[in-house]
C-alpha positions in Angstrom: -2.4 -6.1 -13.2 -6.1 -6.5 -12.3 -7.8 -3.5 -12.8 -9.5 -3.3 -9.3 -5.9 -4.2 -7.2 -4.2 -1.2 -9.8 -7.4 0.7 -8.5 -6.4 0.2 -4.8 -2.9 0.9 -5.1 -4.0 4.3 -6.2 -5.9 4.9 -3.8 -3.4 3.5 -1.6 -0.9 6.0 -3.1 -2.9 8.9 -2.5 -3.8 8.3 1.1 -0.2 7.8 2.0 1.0 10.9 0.7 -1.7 12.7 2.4 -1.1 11.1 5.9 0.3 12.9 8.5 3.9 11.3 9.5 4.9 14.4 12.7 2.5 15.9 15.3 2.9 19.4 14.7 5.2 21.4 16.8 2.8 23.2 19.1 2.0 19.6 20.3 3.8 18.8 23.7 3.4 16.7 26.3 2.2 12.6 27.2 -0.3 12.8 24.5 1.7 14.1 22.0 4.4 11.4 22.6 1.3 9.0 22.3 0.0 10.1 19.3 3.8 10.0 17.5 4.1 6.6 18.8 0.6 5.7 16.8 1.7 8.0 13.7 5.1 5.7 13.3 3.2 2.5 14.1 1.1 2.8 11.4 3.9 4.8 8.7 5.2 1.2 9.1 2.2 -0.9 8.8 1.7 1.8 5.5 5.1 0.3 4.4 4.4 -3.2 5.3 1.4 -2.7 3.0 3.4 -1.4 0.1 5.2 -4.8 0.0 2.1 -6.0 0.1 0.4 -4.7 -3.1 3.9 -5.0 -4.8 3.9 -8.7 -4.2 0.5 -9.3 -4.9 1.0 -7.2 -8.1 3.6 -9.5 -9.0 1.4 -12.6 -8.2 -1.7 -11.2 -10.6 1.2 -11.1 -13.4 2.0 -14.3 -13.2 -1.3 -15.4 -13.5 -2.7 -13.1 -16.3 0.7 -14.4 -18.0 -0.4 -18.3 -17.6 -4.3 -17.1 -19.1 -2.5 -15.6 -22.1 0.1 -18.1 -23.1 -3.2 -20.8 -22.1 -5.7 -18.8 -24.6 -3.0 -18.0 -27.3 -1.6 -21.9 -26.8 -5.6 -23.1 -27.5 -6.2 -20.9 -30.2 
C-alpha cells in the first residue's frame, strides 16, 4: 500500500477511536437529541469511510502488483 494512504488510515484509525459516539448522560433535552442525531450521522459516514480506504487499499495493491510483475517482466 502506498505509504501516504497507510499514513491516513492511521490517522484515520486514531481519530475514530477517539471520537465521541454518546452525549454524556447529564445531557438532556432538544439539543441533546440534536447533537446524538449529528454523533450517529457521522459514526456512519466514519464507517462509510472505512470501506473507503479498504477498497482503495485494495485498488493501490493491484496496481503496485502490475509495476512489479512490469519491472521484474523488463528486467
Amino acid at each position: 500500500m502506498s505509504f501516504s494512504l497507510s499514513r491516513s488510515r492511521a490517522d484515520y484509525d486514531t481519530a475514530v477511536t477517539q471520537f465521541p459516539t454518546s452525549v454524556p448522560a447529564s445531557w438532556v433535552g432538544a439539543d441533546s437529541t440534536a447533537c446524538q442525531t449529528m454523533l450517529t450521522n457521522v459514526s456512519g459516514l466514519l464507517t462509510a469511510l472505512a470501506t473507503r480506504y479498504d477498497t482503495a487499499a485494495s485498488k493501490v495493491g493491484v496496481v503496485e502488483s502490475r509495476n512489479s510483475s512490469t519491472e521484474t517482466s523488463s528486467s
